[in-house]
Backbone bond lengths (Angstrom), bond angles and torsions (degrees), N, CA, C in turn:
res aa  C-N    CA-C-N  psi(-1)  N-CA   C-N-CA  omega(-1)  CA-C   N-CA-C  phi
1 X - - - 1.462 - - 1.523 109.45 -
2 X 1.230 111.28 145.61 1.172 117.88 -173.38 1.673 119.50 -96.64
3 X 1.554 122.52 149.18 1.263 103.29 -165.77 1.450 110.25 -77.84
4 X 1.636 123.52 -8.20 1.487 102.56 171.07 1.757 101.79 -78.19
5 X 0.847 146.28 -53.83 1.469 145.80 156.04 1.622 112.28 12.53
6 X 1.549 89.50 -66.01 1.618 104.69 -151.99 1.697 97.81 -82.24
7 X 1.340 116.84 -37.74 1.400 121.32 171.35 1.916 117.83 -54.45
8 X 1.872 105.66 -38.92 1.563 115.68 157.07 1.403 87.78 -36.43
9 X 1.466 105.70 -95.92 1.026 113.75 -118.35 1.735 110.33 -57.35
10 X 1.309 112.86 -33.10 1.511 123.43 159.61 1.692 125.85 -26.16
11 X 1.174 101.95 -59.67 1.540 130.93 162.34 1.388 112.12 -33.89
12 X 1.999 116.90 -64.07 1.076 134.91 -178.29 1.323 108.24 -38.08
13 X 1.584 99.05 -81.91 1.471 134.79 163.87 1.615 102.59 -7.45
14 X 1.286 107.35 -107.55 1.068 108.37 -179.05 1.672 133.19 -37.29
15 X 1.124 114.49 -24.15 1.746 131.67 -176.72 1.612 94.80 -62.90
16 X 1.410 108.32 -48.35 1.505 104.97 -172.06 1.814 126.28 -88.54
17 X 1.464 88.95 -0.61 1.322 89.86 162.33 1.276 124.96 -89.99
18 X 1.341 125.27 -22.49 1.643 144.98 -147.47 1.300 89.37 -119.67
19 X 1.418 132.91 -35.78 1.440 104.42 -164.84 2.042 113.00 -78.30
20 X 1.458 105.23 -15.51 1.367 107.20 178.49 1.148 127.31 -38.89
21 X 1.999 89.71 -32.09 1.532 88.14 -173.32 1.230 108.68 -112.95
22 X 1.568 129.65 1.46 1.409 122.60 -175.59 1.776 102.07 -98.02
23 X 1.370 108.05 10.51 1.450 88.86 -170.10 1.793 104.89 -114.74
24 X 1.706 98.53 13.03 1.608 106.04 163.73 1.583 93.17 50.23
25 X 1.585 126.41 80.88 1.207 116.35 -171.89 1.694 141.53 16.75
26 X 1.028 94.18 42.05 1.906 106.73 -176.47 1.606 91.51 -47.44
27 X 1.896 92.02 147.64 1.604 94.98 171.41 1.803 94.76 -154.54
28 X 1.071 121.24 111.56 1.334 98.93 163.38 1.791 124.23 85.15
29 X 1.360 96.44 9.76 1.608 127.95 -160.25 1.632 122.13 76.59
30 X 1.465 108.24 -3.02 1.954 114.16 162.58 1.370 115.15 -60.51
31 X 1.083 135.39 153.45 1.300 160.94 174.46 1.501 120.27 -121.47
32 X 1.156 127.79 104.95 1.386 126.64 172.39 1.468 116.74 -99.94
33 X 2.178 106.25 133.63 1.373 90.40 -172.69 1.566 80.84 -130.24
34 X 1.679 108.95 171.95 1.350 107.30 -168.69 1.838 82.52 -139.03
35 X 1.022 125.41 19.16 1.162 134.32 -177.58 1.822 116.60 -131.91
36 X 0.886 109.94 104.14 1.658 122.13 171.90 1.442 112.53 -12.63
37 X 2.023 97.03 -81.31 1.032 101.32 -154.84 1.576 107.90 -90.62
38 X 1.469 112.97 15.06 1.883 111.96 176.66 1.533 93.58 -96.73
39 X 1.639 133.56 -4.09 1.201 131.92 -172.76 1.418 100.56 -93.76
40 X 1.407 100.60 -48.33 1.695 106.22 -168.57 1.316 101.22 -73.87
41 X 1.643 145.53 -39.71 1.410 123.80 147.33 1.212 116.09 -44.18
42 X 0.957 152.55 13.14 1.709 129.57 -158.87 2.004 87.20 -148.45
43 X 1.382 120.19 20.46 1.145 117.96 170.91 1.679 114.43 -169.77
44 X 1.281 131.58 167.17 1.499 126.52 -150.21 1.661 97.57 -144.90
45 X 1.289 119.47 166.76 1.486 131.29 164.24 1.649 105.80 59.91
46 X 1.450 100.68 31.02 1.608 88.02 -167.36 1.676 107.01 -82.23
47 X 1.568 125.11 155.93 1.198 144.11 -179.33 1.680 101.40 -107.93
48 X 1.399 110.66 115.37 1.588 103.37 -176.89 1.850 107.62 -104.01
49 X 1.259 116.62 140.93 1.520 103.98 179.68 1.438 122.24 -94.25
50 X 1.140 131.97 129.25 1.982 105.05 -164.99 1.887 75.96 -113.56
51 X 1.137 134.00 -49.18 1.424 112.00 175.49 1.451 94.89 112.45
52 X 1.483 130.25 2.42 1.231 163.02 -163.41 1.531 84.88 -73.61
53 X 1.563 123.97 134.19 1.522 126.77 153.06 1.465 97.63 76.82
54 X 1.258 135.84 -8.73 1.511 136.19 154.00 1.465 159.80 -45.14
55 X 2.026 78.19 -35.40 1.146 100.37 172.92 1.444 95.46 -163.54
56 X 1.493 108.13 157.58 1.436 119.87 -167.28 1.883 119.48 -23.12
57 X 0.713 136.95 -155.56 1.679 146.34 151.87 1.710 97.47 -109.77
58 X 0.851 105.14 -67.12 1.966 88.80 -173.55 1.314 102.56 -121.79
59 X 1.566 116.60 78.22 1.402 121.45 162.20 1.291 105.07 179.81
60 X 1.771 144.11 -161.12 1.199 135.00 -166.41 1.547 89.49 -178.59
61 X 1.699 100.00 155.88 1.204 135.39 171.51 1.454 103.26 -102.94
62 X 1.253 126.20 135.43 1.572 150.42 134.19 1.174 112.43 -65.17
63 X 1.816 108.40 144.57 1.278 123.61 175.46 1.494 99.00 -140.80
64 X 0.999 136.36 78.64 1.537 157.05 168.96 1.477 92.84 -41.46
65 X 1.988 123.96 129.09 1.366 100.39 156.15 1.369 110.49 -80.41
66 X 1.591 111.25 179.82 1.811 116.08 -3.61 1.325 100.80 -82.16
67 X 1.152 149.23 17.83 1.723 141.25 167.10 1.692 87.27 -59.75
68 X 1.692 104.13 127.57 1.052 135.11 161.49 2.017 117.92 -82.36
69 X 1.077 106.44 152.48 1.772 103.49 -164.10 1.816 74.67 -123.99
70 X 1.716 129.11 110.71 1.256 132.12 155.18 1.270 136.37 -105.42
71 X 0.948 140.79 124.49 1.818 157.15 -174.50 1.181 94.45 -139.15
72 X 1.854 79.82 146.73 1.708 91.38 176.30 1.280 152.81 79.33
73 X 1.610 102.06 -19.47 1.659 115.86 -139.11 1.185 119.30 83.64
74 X 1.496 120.19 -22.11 1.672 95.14 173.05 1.321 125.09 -89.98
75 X 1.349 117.01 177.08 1.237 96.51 172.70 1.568 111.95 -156.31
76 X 1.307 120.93 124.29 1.847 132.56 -151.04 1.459 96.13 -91.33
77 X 0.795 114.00 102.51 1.672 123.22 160.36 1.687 125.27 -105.60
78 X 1.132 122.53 172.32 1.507 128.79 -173.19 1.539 122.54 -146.73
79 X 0.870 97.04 122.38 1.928 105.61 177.28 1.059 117.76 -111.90
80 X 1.938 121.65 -177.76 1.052 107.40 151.75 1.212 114.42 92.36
81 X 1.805 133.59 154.53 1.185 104.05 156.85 1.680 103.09 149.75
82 X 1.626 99.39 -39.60 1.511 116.56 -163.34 1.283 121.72 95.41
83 X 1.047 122.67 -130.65 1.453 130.01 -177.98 1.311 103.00 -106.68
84 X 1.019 129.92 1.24 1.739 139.49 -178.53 1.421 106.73 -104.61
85 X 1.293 119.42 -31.78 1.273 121.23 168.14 1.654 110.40 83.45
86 X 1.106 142.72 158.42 1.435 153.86 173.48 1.137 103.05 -70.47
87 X 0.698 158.61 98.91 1.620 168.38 -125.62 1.746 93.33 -74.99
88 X 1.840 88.57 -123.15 1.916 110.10 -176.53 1.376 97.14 -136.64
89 X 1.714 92.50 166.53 1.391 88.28 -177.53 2.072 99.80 -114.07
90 X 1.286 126.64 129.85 1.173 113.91 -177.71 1.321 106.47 -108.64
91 X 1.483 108.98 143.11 1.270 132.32 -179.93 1.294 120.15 -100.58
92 X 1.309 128.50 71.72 1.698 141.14 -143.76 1.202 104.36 -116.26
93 X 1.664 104.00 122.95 1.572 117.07 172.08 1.440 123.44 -63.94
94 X 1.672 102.85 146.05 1.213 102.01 -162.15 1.725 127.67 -60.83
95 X 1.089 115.59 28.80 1.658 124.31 -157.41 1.388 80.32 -80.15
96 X 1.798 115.71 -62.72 1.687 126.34 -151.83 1.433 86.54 -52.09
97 X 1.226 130.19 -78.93 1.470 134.67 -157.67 1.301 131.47 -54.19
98 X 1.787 111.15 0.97 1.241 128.97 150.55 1.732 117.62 -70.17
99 X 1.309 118.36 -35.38 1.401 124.18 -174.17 1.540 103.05 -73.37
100 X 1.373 106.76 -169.90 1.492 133.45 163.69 1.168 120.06 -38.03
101 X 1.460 123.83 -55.03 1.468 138.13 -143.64 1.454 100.39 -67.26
102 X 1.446 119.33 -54.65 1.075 114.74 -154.87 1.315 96.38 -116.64
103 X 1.109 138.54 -13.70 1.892 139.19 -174.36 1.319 97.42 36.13
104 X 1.553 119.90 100.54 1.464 104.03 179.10 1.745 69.73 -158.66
105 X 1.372 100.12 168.58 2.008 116.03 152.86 1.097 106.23 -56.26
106 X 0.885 112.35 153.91 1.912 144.40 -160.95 1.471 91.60 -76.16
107 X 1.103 115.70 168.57 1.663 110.09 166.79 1.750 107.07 131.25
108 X 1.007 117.52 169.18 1.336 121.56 161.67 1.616 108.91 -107.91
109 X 1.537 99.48 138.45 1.536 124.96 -167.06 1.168 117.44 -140.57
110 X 1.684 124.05 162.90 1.585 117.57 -176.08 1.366 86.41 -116.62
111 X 1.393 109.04 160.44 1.353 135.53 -152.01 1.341 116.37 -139.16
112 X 1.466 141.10 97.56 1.500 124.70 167.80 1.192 107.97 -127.26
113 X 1.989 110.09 140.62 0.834 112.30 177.86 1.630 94.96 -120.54
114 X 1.161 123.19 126.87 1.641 116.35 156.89 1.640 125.24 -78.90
115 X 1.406 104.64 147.06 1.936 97.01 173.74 1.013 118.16 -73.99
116 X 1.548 84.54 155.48 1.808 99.34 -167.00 1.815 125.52 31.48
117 X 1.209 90.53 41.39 1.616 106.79 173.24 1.291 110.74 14.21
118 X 1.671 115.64 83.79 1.849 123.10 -166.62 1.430 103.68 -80.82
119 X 1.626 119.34 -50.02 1.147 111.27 179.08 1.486 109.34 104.30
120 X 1.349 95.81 6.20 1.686 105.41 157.97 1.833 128.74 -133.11
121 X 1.673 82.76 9.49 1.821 79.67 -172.57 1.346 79.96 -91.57
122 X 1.782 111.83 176.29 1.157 144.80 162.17 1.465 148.14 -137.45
123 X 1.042 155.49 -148.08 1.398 142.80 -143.65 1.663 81.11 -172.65
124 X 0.919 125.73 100.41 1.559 125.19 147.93 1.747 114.40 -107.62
125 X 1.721 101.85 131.57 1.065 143.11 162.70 1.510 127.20 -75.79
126 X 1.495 141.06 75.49 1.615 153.43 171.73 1.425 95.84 -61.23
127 X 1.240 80.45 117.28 2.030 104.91 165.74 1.643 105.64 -78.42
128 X 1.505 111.15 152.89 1.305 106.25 140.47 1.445 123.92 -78.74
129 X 1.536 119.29 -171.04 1.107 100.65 169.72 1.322 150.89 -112.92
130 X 1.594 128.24 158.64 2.139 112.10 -148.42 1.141 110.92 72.44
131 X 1.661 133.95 44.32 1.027 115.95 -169.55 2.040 76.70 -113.05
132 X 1.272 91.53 146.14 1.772 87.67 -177.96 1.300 110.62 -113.88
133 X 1.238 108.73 -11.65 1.777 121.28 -165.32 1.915 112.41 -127.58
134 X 1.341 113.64 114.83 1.879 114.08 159.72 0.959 93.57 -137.79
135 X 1.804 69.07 150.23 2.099 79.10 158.85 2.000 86.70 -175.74
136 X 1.199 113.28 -176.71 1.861 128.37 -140.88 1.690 92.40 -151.73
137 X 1.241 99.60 147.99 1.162 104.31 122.28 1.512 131.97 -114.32
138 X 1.199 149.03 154.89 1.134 140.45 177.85 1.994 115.67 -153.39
139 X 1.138 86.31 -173.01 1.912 101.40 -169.73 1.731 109.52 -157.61
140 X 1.345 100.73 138.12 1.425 87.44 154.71 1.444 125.37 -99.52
141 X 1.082 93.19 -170.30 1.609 111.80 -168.76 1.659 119.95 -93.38
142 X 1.159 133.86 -61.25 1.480 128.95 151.46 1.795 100.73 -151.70
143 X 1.426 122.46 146.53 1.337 107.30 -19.24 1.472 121.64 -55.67
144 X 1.284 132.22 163.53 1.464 118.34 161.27 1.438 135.63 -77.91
145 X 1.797 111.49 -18.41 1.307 93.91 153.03 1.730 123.07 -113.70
146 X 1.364 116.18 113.81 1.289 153.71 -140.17 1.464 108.23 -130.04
147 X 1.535 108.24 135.64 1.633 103.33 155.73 1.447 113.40 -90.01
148 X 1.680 107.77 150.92 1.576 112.72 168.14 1.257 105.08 -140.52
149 X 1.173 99.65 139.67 1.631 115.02 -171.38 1.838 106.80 -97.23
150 X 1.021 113.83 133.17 1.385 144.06 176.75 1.423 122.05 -115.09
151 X 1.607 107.43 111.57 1.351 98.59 172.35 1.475 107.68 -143.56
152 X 1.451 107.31 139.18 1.517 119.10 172.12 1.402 135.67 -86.60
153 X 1.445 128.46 118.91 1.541 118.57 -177.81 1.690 110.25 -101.53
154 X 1.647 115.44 132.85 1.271 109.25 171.29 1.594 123.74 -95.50
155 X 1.020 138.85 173.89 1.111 149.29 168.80 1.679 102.18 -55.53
156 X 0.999 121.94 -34.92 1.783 107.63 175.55 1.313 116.10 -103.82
157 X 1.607 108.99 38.75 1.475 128.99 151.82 1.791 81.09 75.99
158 X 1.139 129.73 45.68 1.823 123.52 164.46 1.287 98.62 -82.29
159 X 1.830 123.77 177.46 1.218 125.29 129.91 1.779 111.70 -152.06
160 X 0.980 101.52 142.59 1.616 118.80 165.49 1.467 122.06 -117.00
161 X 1.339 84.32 139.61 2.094 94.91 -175.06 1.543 96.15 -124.82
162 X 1.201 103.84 155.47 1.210 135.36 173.70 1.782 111.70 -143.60
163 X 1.649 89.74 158.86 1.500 94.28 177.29 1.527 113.67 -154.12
164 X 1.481 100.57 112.58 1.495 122.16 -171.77 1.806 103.64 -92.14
165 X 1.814 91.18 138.04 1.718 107.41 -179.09 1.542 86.97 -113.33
166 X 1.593 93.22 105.35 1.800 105.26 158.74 1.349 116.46 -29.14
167 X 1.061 93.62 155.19 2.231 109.93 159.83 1.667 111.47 -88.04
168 X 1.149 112.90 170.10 1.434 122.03 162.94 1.296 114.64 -97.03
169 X 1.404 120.99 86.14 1.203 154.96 177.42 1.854 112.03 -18.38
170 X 1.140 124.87 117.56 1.345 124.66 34.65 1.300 134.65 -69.56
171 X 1.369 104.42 -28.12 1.478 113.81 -161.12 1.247 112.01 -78.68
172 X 1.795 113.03 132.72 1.372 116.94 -179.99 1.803 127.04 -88.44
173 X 1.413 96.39 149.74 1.479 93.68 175.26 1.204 108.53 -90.94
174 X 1.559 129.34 172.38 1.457 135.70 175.72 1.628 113.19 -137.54
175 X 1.360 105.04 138.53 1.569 98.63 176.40 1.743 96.06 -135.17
176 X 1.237 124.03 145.40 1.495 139.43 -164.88 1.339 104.27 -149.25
177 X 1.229 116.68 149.78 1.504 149.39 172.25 1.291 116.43 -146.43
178 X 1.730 102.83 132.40 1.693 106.53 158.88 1.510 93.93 -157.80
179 X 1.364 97.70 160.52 1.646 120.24 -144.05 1.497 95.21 -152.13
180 X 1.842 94.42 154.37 1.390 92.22 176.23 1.386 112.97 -108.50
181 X 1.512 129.12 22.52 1.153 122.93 154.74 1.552 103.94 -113.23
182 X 1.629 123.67 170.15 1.656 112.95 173.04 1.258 119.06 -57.85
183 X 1.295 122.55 145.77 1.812 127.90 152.86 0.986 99.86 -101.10
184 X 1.389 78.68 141.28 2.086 128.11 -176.11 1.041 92.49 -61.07
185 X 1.742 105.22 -78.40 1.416 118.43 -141.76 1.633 101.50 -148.82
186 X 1.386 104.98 163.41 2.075 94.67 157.96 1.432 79.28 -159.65
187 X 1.701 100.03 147.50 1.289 148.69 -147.40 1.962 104.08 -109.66
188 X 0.807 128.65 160.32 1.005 138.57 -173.74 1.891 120.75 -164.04
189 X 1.230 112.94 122.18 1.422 111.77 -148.94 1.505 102.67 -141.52
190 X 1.549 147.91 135.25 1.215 144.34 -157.15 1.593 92.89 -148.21
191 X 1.483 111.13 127.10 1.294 123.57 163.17 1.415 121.65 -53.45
192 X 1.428 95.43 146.85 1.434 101.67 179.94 1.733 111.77 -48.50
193 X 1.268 91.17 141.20 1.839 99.38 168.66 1.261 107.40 97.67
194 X 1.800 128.57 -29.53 1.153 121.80 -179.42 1.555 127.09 -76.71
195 X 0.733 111.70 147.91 2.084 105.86 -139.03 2.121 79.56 -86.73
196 X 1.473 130.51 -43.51 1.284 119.64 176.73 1.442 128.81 -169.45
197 X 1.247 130.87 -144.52 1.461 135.92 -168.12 1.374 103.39 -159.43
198 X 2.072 105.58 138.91 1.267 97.63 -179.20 1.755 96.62 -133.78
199 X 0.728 116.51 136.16 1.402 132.05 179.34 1.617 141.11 -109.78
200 X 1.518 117.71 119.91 1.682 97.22 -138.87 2.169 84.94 -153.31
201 X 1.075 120.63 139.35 0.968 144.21 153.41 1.302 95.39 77.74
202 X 1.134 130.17 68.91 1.884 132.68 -162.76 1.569 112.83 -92.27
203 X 1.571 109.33 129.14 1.958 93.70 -156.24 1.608 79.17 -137.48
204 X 1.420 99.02 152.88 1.534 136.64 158.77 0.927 129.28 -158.92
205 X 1.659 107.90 164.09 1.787 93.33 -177.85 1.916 84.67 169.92
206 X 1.251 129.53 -100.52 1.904 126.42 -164.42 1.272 97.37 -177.52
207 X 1.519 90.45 140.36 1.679 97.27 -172.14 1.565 96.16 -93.74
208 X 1.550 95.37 147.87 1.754 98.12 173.32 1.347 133.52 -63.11
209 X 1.066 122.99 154.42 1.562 122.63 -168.53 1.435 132.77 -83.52
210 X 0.954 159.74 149.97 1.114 140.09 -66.52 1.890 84.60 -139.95
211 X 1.253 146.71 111.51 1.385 135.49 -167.60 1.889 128.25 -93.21
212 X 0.680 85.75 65.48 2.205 70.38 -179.19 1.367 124.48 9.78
213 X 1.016 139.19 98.75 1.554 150.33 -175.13 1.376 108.02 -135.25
214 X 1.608 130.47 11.35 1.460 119.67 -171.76 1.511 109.82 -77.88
215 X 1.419 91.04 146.14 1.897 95.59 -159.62 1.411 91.26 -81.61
216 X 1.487 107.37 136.28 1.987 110.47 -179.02 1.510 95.82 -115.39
217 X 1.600 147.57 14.77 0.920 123.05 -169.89 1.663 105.65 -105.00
218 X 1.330 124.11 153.72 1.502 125.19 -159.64 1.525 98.15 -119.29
219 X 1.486 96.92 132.63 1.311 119.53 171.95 1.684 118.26 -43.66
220 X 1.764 109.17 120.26 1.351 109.95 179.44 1.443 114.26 -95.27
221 X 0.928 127.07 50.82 1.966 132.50 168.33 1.932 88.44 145.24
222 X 1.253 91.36 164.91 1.423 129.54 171.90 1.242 114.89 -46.92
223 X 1.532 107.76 -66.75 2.031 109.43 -174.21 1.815 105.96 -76.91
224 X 1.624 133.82 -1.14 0.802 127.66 125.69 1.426 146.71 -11.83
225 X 1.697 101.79 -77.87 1.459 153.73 -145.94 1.745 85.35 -94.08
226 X 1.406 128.57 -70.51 1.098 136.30 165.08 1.364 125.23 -32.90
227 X 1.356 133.38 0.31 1.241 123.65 -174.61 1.468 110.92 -117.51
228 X 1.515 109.03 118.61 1.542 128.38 -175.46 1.731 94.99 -55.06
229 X 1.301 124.56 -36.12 1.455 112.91 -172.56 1.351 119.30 -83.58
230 X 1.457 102.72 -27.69 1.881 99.56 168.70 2.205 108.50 -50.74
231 X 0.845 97.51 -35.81 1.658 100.56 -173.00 0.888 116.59 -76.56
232 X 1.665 133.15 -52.72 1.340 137.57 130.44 1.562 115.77 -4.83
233 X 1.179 116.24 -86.58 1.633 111.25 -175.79 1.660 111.13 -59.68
234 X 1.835 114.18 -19.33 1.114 90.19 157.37 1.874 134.40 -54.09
235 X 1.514 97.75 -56.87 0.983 112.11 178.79 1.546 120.59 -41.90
236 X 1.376 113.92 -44.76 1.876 139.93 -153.16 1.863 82.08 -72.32
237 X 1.456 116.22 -52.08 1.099 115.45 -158.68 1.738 112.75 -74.11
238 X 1.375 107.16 -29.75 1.401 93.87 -162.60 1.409 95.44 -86.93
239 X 1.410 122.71 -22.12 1.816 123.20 174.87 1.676 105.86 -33.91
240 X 1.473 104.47 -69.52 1.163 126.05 -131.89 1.607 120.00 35.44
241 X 1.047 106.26 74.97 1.823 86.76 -176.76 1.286 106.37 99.68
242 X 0.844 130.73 -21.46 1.798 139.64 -166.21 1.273 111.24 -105.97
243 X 1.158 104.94 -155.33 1.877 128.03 179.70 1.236 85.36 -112.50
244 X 1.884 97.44 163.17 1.365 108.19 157.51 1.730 92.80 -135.07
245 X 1.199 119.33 134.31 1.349 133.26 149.28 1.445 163.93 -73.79
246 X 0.941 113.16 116.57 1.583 125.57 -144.73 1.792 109.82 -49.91
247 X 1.643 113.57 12.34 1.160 100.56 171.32 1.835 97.62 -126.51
248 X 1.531 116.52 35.88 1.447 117.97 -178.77 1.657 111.79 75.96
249 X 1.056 97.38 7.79 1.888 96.63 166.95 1.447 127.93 -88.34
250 X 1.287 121.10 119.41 1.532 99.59 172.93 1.903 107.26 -105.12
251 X 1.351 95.12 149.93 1.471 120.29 -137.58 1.867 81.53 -105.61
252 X 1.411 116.94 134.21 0.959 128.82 -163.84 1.996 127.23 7.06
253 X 1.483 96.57 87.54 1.448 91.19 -161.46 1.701 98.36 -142.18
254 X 1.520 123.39 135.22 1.556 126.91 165.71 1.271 120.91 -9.89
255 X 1.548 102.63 140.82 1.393 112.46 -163.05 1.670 107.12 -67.35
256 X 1.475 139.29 -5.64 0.952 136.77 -150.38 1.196 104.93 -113.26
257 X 1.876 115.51 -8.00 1.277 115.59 -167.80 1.582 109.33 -54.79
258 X 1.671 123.83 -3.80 1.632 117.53 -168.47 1.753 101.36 -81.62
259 X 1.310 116.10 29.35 1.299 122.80 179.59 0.835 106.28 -111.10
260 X 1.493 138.22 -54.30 1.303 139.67 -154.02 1.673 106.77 -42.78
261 X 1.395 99.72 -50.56 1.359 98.31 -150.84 2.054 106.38 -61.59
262 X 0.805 91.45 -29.91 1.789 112.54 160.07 1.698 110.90 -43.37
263 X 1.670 115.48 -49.62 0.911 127.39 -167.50 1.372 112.03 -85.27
264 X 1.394 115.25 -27.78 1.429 111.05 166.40 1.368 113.96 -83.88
265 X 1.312 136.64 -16.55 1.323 158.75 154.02 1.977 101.77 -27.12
266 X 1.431 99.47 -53.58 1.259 110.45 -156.22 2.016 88.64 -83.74
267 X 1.602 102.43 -44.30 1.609 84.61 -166.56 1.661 114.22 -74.64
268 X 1.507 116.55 -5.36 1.403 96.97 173.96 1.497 114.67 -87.47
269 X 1.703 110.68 -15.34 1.543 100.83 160.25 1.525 118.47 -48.81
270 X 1.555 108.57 -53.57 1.458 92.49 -171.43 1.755 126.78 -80.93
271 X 1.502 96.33 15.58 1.365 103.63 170.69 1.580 115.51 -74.55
């Protein structure tokens, strides 16, 4: 075997171990983040919704389906349900969410509860359009720590689901997507029994584009060349937080990443 061979195949090797986890469940070119601020790096131009000035300070609007509740361009609709139907969606000033009821941050938030919690209605979310990047924070309602299912539709008829386990409230969970074709829509779905869903600072906008980070510097000896972790930290480094891609791209990542490869430059000298 030859040493460019054996250096492939190293590369390979390792790519498929590391990318499981740098690609935040990638499917289909989606990205799932369960983290705010690795989303909000990993996307640009975003519009966040706080829902602020929407609805009263200490009172709320109903949106009974199918009446849709729209801002923004988006637009919150509800299905589903059975014969009970998906209830409404309320748009409640932040007074309630200072008290007991809901233990959450202050603020104004949207609110759905479906009847008799079936466990098949849902909460759909309408994109405008080219939007490449969502994501929420949210909570449930009781119990509060709960699974909720999340799923995204693209414009070339894709979809990806995810499924977020709430916090014990105050503290919010977050679920995010960005894709390299537009999303439609993303879906939102609560197991049976869970009384609802609360929804609070709602952002979109396009995930950033894709940066050059491929490492060009060439292995100086063998026990170098040989080390599964030199490739690894290649990989670890050009992610930051991200994916790295199997043709040397890292996939929405800091403008500075055109260093790294410099930087690994420097650590196989001191190897």
């Amino acid at each position: 075997m030859t040493f460019g061979k054996f250096l492939f195949g190293l590369v390979i090797v390792c790519f498929l171990l590391v990318t499981v986890e740098a690609t935040h469940g990638a499917q289909g070119g989606v990205l799932t983040f369960s983290d705010r601020q690795a989303f909000t790096s990993a996307a640009n131009k975003l519009t966040v919704i706080d829902f602020e000035g929407s609805a009263p300070p200490s009172g709320f609007i109903n949106y009974k389906a199918p009446n849709a509740f729209s801002i923004h361009g988006l637009q919150f609709t509800l299905g589903g349900g059975g014969k009970f139907g998906p209830g409404a969606i309320s748009l409640v000033g932040g007074w309630y969410y200072a008290g007991p009821i809901y233990e959450t941050t202050t603020g104004a938030k949207i609110t759905w509860s479906p009847p008799n919690q079936p466990g098949n209605a849902y909460l759909e979310v309408r994109l405008p359009a080219n939007v490449t990047a969502v994501g929420t924070d949210l909570w449930a309602v009781q119990p509060a720590v709960s699974s909720v299912e999340a799923s995204v539709a693209t414009t070339d008829g894709q979809t990806q689901t995810a499924n977020i386990s709430t916090s014990t409230r105050p503290a919010a969970s977050f679920i995010g997507f960005t894709s390299s074709t537009p999303i439609s829509s993303i879906r939102f779905t609560i197991p049976r029994g869970q009384t609802g869903l609360i929804l609070d600072n709602f952002t979109f906008g396009h995930r950033k584009a894709a940066i050059n980070c491929q490492h060009r510097s060439k292995p100086r000896g063998r026990r170098q060349a040989a080390s599964c972790h030199f490739i690894q930290k290649l990989i670890l480094d050009c992610k930051h937080g991200t994916t790295f891609a199997a043709n040397g791209y890292c996939i929405n990542t800091r403008r500075n990443d055109r260093l790294h490869s410099q930087r690994n430059r420097d650590s196989t000298d001191r190897t």
